[in-house]
N, C-alpha and C positions, 0 to 999 in steps of 0.2 A: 504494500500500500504506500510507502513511502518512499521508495523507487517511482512508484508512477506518478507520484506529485510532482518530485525533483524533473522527473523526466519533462512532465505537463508545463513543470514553470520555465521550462527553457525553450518552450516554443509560443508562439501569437500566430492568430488568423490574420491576413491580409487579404480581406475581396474571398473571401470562401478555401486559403489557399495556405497547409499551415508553414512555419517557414521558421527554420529552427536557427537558433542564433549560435550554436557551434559551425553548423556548415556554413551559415553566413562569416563569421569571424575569418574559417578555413577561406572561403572563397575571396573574402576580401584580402587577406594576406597573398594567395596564390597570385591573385592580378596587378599587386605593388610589385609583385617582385618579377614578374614576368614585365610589367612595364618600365622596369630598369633597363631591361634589352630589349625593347621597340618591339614583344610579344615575339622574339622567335626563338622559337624553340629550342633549335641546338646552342643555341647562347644559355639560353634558360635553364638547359640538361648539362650543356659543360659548369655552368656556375653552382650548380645540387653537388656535381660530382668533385666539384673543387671543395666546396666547401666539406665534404664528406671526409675527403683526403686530408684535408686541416682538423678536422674534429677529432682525430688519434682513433675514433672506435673503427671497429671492427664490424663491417659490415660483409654479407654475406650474400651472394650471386645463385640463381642455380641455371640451369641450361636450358632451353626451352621443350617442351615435349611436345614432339611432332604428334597430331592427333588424326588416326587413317576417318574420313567423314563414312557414314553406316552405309548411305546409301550410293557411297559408290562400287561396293563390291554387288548386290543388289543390282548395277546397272551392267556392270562386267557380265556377271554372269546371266542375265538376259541378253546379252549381246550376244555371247557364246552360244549360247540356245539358237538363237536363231540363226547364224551364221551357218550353223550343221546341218 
């Protein structure tokens, strides 16, 4: 019950629309700092990654995982089918 107070007091209705003042804060910080460099990107991602490099921590990567889509094999193999 008092989790969803805390939760309730950190949001307001705007026009039907609710609109939470953490993602706002996040959002207002993301666009100061993306308009230091004229909004592009790669300046925006080398100045995270710099600053990443100067903060000493230890931050941790992992590799992407290539994901096979379902229904392509689905299509392969009615191709096959009918090709015979």
């Amino acid at each position: 019950m008092i989790i969803l107070l805390l939760m309730a007091s950190n949001r307001r209705v705007n026009g039907g629309t609710m609109i939470d003042r953490i993602v706002e804060e996040v959002r207002k910080a993301r666009n100061k700092h993306a308009k230091k460099f004229n909004y592009d990107v790669k300046e925006v991602a080398a100045d995270i990654q710099k600053q990443q490099k100067e903060s000493g921590r230890e931050f941790v990567s992992f590799p992407a995982k290539r994901i096979e889509p379902v229904f392509s094999k689905r299509l392969l193999s009615k191709d096959s089918h009918s090709a015979s």
